[in-house]
C-alpha positions as CSV (number, residue, x, y, z in Angstrom):
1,X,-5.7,-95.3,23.0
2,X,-3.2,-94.7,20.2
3,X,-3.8,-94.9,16.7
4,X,-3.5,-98.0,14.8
5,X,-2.7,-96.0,11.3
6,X,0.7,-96.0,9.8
7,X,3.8,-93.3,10.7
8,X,4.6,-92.6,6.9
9,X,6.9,-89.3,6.9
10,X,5.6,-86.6,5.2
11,X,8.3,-85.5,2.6
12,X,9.5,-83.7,-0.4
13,X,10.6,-87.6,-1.7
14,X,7.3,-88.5,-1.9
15,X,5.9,-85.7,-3.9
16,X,8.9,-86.7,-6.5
17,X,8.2,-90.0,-6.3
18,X,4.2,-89.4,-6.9
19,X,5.1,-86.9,-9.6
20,X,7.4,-88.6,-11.8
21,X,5.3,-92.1,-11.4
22,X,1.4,-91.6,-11.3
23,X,1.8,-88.0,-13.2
24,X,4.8,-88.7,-15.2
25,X,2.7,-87.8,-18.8
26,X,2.2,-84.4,-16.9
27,X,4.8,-81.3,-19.1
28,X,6.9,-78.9,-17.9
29,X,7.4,-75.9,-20.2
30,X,9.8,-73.7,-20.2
31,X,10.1,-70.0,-22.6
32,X,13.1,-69.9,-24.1
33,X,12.0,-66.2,-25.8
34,X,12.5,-67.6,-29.6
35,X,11.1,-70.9,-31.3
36,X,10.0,-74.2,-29.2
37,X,9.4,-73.7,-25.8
38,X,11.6,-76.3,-23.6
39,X,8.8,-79.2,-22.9
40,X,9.7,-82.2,-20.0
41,X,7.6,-84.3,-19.0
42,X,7.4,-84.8,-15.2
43,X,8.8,-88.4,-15.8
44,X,11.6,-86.9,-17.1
45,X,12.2,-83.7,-14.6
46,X,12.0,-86.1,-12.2
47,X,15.2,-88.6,-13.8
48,X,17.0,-85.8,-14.0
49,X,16.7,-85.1,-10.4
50,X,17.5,-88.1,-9.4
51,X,20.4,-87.9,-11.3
52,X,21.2,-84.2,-9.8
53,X,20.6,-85.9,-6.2
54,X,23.7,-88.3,-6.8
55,X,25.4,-85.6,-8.8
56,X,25.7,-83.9,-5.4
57,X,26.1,-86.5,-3.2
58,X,28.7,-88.2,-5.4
59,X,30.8,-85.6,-7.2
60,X,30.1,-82.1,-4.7
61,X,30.3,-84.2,-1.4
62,X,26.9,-82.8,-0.4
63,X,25.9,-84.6,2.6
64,X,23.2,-84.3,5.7
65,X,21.4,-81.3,5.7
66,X,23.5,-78.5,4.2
67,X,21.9,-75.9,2.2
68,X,22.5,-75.7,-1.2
69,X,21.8,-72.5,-3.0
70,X,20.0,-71.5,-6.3
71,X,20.1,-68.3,-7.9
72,X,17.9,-69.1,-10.9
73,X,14.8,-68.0,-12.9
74,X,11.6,-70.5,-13.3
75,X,12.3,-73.2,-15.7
76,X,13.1,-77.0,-15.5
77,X,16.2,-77.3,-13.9
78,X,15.2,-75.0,-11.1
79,X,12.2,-77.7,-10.4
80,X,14.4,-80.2,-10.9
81,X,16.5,-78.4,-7.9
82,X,13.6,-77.9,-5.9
83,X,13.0,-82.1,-6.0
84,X,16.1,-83.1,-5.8
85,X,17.6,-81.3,-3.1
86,X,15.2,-81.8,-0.3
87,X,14.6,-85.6,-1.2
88,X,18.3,-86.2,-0.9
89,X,18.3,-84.9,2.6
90,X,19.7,-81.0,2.1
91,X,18.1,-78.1,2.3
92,X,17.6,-76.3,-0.9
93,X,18.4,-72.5,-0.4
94,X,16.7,-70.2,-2.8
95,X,18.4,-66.6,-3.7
96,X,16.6,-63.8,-4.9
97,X,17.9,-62.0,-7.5
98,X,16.5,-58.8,-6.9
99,X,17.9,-57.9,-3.9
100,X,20.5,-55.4,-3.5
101,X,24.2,-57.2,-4.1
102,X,25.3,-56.3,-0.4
103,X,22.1,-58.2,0.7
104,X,22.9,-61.2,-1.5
105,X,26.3,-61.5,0.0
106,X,25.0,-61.4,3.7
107,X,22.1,-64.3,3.3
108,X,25.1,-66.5,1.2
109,X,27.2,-65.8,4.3
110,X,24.7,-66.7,7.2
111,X,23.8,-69.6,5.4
112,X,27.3,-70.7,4.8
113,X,25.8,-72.2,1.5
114,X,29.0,-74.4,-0.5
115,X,27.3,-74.8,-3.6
116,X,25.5,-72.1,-5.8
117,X,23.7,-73.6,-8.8
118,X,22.9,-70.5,-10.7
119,X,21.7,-69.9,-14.6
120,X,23.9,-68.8,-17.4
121,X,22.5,-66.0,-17.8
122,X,23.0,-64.4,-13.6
123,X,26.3,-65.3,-14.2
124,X,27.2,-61.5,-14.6
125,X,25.1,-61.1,-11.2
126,X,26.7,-63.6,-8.9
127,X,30.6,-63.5,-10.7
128,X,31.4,-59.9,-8.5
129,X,30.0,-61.5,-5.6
130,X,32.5,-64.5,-5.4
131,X,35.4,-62.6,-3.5
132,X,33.1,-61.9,-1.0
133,X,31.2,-65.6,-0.6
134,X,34.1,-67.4,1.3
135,X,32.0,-70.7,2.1
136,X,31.3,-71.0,-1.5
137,X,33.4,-74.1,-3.2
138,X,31.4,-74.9,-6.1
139,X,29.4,-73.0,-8.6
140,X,27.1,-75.3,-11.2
141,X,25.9,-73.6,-14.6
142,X,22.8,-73.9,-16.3
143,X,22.1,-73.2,-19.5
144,X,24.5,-70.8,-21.8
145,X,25.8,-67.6,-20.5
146,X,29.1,-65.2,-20.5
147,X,31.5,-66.7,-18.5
148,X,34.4,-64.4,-18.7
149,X,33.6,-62.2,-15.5
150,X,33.1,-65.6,-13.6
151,X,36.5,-67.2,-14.7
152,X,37.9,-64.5,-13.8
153,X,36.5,-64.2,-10.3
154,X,37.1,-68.0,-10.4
155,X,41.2,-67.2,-10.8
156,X,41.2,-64.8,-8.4
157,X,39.7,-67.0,-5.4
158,X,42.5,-69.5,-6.8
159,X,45.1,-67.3,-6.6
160,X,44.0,-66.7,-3.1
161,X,44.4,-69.8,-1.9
162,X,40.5,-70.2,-1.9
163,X,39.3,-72.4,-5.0
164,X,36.1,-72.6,-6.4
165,X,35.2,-75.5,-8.9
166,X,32.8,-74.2,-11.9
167,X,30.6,-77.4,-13.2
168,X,28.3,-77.3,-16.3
169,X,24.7,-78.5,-15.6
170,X,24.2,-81.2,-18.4
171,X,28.0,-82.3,-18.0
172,X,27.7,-83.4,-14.3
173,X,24.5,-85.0,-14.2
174,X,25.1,-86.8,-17.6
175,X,25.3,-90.8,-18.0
176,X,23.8,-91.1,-14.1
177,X,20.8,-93.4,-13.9
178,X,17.8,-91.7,-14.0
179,X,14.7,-94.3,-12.2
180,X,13.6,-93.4,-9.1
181,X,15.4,-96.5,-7.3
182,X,18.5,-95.7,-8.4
183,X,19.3,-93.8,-6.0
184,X,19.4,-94.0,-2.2
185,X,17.1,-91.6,-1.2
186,X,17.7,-91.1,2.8
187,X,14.6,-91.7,5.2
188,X,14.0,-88.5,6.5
189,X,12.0,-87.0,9.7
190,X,9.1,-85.1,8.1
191,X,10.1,-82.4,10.7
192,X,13.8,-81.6,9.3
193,X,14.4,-78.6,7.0
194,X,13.9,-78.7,2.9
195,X,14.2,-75.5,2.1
196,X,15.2,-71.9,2.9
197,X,14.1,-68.6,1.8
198,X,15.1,-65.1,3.3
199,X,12.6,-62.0,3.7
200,X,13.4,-59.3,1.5
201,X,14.8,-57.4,4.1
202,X,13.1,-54.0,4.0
203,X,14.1,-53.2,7.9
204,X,17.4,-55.0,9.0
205,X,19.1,-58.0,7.6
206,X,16.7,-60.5,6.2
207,X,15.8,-63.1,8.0
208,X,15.8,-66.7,7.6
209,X,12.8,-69.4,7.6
210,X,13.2,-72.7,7.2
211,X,10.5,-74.9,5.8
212,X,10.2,-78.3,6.7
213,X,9.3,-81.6,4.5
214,X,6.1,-81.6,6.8
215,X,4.9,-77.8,6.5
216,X,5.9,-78.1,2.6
217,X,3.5,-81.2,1.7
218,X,0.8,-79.8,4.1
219,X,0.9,-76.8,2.0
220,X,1.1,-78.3,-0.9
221,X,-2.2,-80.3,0.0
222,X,-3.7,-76.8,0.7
223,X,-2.7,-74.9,-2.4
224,X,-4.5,-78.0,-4.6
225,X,-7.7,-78.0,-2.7
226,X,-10.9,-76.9,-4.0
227,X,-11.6,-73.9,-1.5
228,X,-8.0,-72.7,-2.6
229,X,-6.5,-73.1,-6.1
230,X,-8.2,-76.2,-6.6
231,X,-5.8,-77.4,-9.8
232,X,-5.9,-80.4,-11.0
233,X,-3.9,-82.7,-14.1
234,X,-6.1,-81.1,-16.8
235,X,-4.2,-77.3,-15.9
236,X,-1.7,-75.7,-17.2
237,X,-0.3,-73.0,-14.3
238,X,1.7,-69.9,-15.8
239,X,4.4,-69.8,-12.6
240,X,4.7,-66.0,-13.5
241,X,5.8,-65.5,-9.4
242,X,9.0,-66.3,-8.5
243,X,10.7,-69.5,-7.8
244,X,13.4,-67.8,-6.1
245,X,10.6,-66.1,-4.2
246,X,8.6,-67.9,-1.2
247,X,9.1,-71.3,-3.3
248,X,6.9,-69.6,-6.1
249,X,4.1,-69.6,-3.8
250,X,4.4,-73.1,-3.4
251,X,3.1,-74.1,-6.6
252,X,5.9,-76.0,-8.0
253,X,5.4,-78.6,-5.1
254,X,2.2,-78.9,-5.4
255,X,2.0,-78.9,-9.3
256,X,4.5,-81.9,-8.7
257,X,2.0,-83.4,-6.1
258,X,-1.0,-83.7,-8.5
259,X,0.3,-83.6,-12.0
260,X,-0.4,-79.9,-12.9
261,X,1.5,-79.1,-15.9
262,X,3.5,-75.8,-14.9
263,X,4.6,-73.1,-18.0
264,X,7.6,-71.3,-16.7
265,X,8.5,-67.9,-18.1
266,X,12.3,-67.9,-17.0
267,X,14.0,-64.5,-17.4
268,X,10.9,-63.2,-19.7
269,X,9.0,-61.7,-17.3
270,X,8.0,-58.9,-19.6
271,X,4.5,-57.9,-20.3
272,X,4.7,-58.5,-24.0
273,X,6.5,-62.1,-24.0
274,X,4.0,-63.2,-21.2
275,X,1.1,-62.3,-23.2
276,X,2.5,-64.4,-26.1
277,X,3.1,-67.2,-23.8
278,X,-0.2,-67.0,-22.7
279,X,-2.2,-66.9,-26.1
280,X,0.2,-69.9,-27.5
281,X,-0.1,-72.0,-24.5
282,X,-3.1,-71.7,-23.1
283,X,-2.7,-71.9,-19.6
284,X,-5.7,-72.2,-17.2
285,X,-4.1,-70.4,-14.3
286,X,-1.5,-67.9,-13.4
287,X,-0.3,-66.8,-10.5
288,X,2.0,-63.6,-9.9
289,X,2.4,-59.8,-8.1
290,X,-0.3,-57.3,-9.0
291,X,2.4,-55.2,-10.5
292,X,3.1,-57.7,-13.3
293,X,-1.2,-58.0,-14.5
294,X,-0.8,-54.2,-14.2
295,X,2.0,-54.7,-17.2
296,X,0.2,-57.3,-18.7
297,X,-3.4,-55.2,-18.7
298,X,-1.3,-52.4,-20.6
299,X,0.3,-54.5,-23.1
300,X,-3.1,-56.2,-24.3
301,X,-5.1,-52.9,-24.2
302,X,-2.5,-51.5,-26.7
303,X,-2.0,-54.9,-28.4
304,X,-4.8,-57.0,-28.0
305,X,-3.5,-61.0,-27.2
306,X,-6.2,-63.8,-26.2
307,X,-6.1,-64.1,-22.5
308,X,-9.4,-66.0,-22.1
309,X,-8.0,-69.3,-21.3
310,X,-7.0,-68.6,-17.7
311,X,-10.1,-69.4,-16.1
312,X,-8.7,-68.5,-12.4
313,X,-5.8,-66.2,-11.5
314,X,-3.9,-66.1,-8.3
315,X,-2.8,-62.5,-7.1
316,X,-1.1,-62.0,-3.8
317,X,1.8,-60.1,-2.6
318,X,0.1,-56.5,-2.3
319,X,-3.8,-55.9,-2.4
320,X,-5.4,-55.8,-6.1
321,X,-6.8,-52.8,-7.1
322,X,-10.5,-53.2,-7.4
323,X,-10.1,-51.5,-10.9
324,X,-7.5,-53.8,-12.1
325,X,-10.3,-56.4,-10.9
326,X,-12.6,-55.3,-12.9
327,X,-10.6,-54.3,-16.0
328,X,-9.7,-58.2,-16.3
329,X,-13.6,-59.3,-15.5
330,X,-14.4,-57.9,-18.7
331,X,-11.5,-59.3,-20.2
332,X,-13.0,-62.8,-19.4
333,X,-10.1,-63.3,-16.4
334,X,-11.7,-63.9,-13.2
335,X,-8.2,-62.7,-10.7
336,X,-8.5,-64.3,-7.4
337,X,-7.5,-62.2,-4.2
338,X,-4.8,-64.4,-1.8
339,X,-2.4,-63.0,1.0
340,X,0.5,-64.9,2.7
341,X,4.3,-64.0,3.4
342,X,7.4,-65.8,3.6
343,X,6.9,-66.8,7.4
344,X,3.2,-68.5,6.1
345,X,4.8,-70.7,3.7
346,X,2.8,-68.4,1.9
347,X,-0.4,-69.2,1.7
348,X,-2.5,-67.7,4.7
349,X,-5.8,-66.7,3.1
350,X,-7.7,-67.4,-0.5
351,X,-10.8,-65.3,-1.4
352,X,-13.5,-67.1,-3.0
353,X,-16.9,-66.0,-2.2
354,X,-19.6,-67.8,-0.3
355,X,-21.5,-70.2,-2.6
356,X,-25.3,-68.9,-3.8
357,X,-24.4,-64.8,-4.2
358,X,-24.9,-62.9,-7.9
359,X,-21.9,-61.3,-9.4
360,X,-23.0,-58.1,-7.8
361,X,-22.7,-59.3,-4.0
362,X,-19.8,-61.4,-4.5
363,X,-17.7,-58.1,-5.1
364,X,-16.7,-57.4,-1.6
365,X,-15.7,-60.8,-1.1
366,X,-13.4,-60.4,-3.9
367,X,-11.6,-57.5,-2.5
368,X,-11.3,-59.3,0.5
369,X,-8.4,-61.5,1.3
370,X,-10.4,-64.3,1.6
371,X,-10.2,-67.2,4.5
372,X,-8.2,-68.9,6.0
373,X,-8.2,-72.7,5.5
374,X,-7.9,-75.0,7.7
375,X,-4.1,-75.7,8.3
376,X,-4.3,-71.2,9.8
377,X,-5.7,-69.9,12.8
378,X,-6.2,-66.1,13.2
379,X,-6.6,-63.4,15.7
380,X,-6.4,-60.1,15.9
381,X,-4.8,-58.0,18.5
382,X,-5.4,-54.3,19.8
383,X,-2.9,-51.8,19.9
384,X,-3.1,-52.5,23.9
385,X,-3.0,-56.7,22.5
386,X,-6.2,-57.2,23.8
387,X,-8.2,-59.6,21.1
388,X,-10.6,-58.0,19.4
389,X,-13.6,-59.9,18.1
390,X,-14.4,-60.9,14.7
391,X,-17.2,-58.6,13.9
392,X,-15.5,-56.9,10.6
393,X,-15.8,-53.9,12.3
394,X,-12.5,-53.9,14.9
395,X,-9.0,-53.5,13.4
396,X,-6.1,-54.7,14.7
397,X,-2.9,-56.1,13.7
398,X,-3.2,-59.9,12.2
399,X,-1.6,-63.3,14.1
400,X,-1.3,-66.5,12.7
401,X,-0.7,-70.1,13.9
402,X,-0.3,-73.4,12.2
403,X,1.7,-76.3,10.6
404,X,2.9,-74.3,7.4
405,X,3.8,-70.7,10.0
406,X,7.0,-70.3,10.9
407,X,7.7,-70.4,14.7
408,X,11.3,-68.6,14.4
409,X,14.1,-67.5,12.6
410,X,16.9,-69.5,11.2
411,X,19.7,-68.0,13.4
412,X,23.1,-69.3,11.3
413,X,25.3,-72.4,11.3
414,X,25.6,-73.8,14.5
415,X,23.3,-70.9,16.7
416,X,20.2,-71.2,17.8
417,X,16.6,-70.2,16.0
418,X,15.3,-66.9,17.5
419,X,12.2,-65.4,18.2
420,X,12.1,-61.4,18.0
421,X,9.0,-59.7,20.2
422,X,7.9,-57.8,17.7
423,X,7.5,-60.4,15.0
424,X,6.2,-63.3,17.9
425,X,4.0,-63.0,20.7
426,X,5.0,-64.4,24.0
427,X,2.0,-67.6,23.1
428,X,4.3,-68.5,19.8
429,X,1.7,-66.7,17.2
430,X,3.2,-65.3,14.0
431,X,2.8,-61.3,14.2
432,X,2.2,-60.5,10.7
433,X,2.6,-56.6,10.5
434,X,-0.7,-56.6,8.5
435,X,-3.8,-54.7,9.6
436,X,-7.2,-55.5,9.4
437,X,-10.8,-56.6,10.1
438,X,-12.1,-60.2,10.0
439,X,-16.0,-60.7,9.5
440,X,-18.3,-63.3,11.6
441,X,-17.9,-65.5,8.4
442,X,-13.8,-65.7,8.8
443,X,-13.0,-63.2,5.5
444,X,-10.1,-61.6,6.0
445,X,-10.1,-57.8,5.1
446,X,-6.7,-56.0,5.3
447,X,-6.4,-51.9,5.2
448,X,-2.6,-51.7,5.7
449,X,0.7,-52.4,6.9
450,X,1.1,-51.4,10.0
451,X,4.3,-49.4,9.2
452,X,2.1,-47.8,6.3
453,X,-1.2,-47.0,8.4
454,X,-1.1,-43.1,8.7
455,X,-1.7,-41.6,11.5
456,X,-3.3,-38.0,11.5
457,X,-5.2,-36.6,14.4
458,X,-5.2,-39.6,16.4
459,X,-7.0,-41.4,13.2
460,X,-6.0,-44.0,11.0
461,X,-6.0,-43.4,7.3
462,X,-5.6,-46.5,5.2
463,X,-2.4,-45.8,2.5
464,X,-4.5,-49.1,0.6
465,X,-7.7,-46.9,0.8
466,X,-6.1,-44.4,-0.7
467,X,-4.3,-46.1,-3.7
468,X,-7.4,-48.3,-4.6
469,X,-9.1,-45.0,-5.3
470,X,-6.9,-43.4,-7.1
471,X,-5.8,-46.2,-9.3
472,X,-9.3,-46.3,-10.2
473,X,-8.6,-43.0,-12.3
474,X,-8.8,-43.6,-15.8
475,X,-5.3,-41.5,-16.3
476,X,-3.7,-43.2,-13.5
477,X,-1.2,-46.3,-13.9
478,X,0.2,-46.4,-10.6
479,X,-0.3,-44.7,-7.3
480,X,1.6,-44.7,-3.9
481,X,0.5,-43.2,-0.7
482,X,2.9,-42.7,2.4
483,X,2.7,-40.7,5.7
484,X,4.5,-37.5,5.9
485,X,5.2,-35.4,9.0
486,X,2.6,-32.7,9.2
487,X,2.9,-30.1,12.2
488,X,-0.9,-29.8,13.0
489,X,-1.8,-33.3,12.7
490,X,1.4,-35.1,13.3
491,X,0.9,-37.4,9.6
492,X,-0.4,-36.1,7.0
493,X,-0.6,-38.5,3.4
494,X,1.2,-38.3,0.6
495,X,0.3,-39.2,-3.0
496,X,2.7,-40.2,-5.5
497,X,1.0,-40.8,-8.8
498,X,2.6,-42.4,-12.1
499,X,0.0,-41.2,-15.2
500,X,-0.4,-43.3,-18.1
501,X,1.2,-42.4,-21.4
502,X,0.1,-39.2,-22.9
503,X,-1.9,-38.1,-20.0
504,X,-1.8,-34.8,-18.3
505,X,-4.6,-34.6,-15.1
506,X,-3.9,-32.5,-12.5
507,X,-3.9,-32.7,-8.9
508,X,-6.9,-30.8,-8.6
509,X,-8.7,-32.7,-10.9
510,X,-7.7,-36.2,-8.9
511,X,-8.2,-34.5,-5.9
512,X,-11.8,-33.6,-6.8
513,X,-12.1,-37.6,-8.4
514,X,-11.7,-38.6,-4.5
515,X,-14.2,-36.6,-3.1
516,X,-17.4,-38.9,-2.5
517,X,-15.5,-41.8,-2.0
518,X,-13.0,-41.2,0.4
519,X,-13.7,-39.1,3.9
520,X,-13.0,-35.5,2.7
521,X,-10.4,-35.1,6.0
522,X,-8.8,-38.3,4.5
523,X,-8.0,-36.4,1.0
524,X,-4.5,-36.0,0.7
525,X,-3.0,-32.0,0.6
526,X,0.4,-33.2,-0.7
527,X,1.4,-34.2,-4.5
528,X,4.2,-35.6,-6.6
529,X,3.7,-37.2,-9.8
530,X,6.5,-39.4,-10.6
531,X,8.2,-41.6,-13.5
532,X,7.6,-44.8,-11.0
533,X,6.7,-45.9,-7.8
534,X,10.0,-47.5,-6.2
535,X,9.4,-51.4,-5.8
536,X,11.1,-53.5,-4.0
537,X,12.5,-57.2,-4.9
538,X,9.5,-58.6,-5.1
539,X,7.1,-56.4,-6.9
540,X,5.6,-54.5,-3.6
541,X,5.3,-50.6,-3.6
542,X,8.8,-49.6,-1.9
543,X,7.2,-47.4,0.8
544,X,10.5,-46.7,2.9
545,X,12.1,-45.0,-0.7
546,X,9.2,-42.5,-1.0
547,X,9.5,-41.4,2.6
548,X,13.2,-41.0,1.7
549,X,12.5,-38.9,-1.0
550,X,10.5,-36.5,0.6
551,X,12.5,-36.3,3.7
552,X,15.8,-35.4,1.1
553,X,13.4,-32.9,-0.9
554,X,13.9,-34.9,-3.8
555,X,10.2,-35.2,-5.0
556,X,8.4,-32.4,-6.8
557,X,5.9,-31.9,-4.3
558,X,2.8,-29.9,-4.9
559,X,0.1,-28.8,-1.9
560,X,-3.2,-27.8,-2.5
C-alpha cells in the first residue's frame, strides 16, 4: 500500500520561506563592539537573501550546485549566506578561520570553490592566500576592512593572466527585489548537497562532509525540540559557536525555522565583550566551546556582569568540567551537556535528566552526554568489534547511524565520495573515535578519545578523568593530560596545568588534591605547568602539540 500523503521536498527554501514570512517580526542582532548593535528582522535577512541569491546567479554566474565559500564571523550577512545559497541550488561552503593558512589553501582547492564571500575585516587573512587559490574568480566584501594587501594580491593574479573580481557586499545586492517571489528559487531534490564543512584536520588533510537540504531540516527539527534545545520565538540565542564551524551547531537553521531571535557576537569573541553582550541583551540561551564559559566565568568573577537571563546553555565540543558546572549553577546558569561532530551534523546527544529526580541525583545525568534522539542510533564496539551491551558498565568505541550522519567523504570535483575503514564500518555506521559507556536508559557517558585513552599496564586511564579532577582545583584554570612513553608500563600520563593568576601550588600539593578521587595507580608521576594548553581551531585541548612537546624536551617537566 503506498502512502496517500504529499512528496513536499525537504529544503533549506522552505526554512527561508517560513522564516522571513510567519517569523518575519523575529531580530537578528549583530555586535558591532561600539554603540547600536546591528538589528534585522528576519523579514528583512531574508530580502536580502533573496537579493544575494540573484546577485549570484545574475552577476557571478553561479549556477547548479557549486560551492560557494564563506570565510566570515557570525553576524547577518553570514545568515543571510547560509539562506541564500542553499535555496538557490549551490552548496554554501563554510571556511574556518582558524585553521592553519596551508590547511585553508588545500580545502579552497579540493573544493574548487569560485567565489569567496569573506568579511572586511579577514581580509588580511585570505589576501596572502589568493596566489595560491587558482579556482578562485571572485571575492565579495562585507563590511569595512583594509583592502591594500588584497588589491594587491588582486594585481598580481591579473598580471598573471588569472583575474579575480573584488565586489562590495551592499553594492552588488543593491536595488534587487527583495519578496520571496521574486526570484526563481529552483525545485530541488531534498537529497542534493546545501552545504559543506571540513574537519579540522588534526591527522591528515581534512576531510569533507556534505550536508544535504534533507539532513539539514531534520536537524533543524531536532535542535528545536523539547528533549533537545527546545527554543522557541520568545528566545534570544547568543550564537557564541562558530558559523564557520559545523553550521554553528545548526542553530542558525533552526533559529530561522521557528523564529528564534539569534545575537551574533561577530569577531568579539572575547570574554569581556560577551559578558556585555549578554547583560544588555538578555539572551535566554547560548551555545559555545567549554573554553569560551571558562573565559567568560573569569571575566565575571573579577568583574561581576548579570548573566541570569540565560536560562539554558548549550556546551559541546569537549566534556564540561563538572566544576565549571557547578561554578555557573550558583551563578543562576543552568549549562547543558551535548556531544556531536562535524560527520553528525552535529548534534548526536543532549543531556537532560530524567523527569522526577532532585538536584542532587540529576548530577550524573548532567555530566553525562545525554541521549540520543530519535533521528541517532548507537552502538558500541569492542576493541575485537564485538557489540557490547548497554549496561553503563562496558566501554567501547561509539557508532552512529541516521538521517543527519554522514555516510562518506566528499572526495573533490568530479571523484567519487569515499569511505575510510577506520572512520566506517563495513555495515555503513559512523565510527566516532569517542569512547564510552551507554546506560540501560540510553545516556551516553564518554571517557575519552580513543587516540587520548592511556594505556598503562594493559589498563585504560581516562585523560577526561584526569582533567575533570584537576580542573576542580581551586588554583587551577586549565589542565591537559596526555600519554607519555613510560618504559615499565609502556604509557604513563602526563599533566599539563595552567594556574590561575597569582597562584603558586605545587605539584605535590595537586598530586595529593587527587588522591581519594582518582585510583592512586591512575595519579600521574609526570608535571609541566604551562602559560596554555595548545588548542586547536575550534576550542578543543590540542593533544597531538603536548605530546610534541615532550617528545622535543620542550616542556619543563617535573616527576615526583
Amino acid at each position: 500500500m503506498l502512502s496517500t500523503m504529499q512528496d513536499v521536498p525537504l529544503t533549506v527554501t522552505r526554512i527561508l520561506h517560513q522564516g522571513m514570512t510567519i517569523h518575519g517580526a523575529s531580530q537578528v542582532v549583530t555586535w558591532t563592539g561600539e554603540g547600536e548593535p546591528q538589528r534585522r528582522s528576519f523579514a528583512e535577512v531574508g530580502g536580502r537573501a533573496t537579493q544575494l541569491a540573484r546577485a549570484l546567479r545574475d552577476e557571478l554566474g553561479v549556477t547548479g550546485d557549486e560551492p560557494v565559500a564563506s570565510l566570515m564571523w557570525n553576524n547577518s550577512e553570514h545568515l543571510e549566506a547560509y539562506l541564500a545559497v542553499p535555496a538557490m541550488g549551490a552548496v554554501l561552503h563554510t571556511l574556518n578561520l582558524r585553521l592553519p593558512p596551508a590547511q585553508l589553501v588545500w580545502i579552497v582547492n579540493h573544493a574548487a570553490d569560485r567565489v569567496v564571500i569573506v568579511n572586511g575585516s579577514l581580509l588580511p587573512l585570505l589576501a596572502p592566500l589568493l596566489p595560491q587559490l587558482p579556482t578562485v574568480e571572485h571575492i565579495v566584501v562585507a563590511g569595512a576592512g583594509d583592502r591594500t594587501a588584497l588589491d594587491e594580491a588582486v594585481a598580481a593574479r591579473t598580471e598573471s593572466g588569472a583575474p579575480v573580481r573584488v565586489h562590495a557586499y551592499e553594492e552588488l545586492i543593491a536595488g534587487r527585489p527583495t519578496a520571496f517571489g521574486t526570484f526563481d528559487w529552483p525545485e530541488l531534490d531534498e537529497r542534493s548537497g546545501a552545504a559543506m564543512c571540513y574537519t579540522s584536520g588534526t591527522t591528515g588533510d581534512p576531510k569533507g562532509v556534505v550536508f544535504s537540504h534533507r539532513s539539514i531540516y531534520l536537524h533543524s527539527m531536532q535542535v528545536n525540540m523539547a528533549e533537545s534545545m527546545g527554543l522557541t520565538d520568545r528566545d534570544l540565542s547568543l550564537v557564541v559557536v562558530p558559523q564557520f564551524h559545523v553550521m554553528a551547531w545548526g542553530l542558525p537553521h533552526a533559529a530561522f525555522m521557528t523564529g528564534v531571535s539569534m545575537l551574533m557576537p561577530d569577531r568579539f569573541l572575547q570574554p569581556a565583550p560577551l559578558a556585555d553582550m549578554i547583560e544588555r541583551e538578555r539572551p535566554t540561551h547560548a551555545a559555545a566551546v567549554p573554553t569560551i564559559w571558562q573565559g567568560l566565568l573569569a571575566e565575571v568573577t573579577a568583574r561581576p556582569r548579570d548573566l541570569t537571563s540565560m536560562a539554558r546553555v548549550t556546551i559541546g565540543g569537549s566534556a564540561c568540567p563538572p566544576s565549571l558546572m557547578a561554578a555557573y549553577d550558583k551563578l543562576g546558569v543552568r549549562l547543558c551537556h551535548a556531544w556531536g561532530m562535524t560527520e553528525t551534523s552535529p548534534l548526536g546527544t543532549t543531556s537532560n535528566p530524567p523527569a522526577g529526580l532532585t538536584a542532587e541525583e540529576e548530577w550524573p545525568y548532567r555530566l553525562s552526554q545525554g541521549r540520543f534522539p530519535a533521528g541517532v542510533e548507537a552502538r558500541l564496539a569492542g576493541p575485537g568489534g564485538d557489540l557490547l551491551p548497554w549496561d553503563g558498565e562496558s566501554a567501547g568505541e561509539l557508532e552512529v547511524r541516521g538521517p543527519w550522519i554522514a555516510g562518506a567523504y566528499y572526495g573533490g570535483a568530479g571523484a567519487e565520495p569515499f569511505r575510510p575503514a577506520d572512520k566506517f564500518s563495513e555495515d555503513g555506521w559512523l565510527r566516532t573515535g569517542d569512547v564510552g559507556v551507554i546506560g540501560p536508559d540510553g545516556y551516553l557517558t564518554l571517557t575519552d578519545r580513543a587516540k587520548d585513552v592511556i594505556k598503562s599496564g594493559g589498563e585504560w586511564i581516562s585523560s577526561v578523568e584526569l582533567e575533570n579532577a584537576l580542573m576542580a582545583h581551586p588554583d587551577v584554570a586549565e589542565a591537559a593530560v596526555v600519554a607519555v612513553p613510560d618504559d615499565k608500563w609502556g604509557e604513563r600520563p602526563l599533566a599539563t596545568v595552567v594556574l590561575k593568576d597569582g597562584a603558586s601550588t605545587g605539584y605535590a600539593e595537586l598530586k595529593e588534591f587527587l588522591a581519594g578521587k582518582i585510583a592512586k595507580w591512575q595519579v600521574p608521576e609526570r608535571w609541566s605547568v604551562v602559560p596554555a594548553v595548545p588548542k586547536t581551531s575550534v576550542g578543543k585541548f590540542d593533544k597531538k602539540v603536548i605530546r610534541r612537546q615532550y617528545a622535543d624536551g620542550e616542556l619543563d617537566v617535573t616527576r615526583l
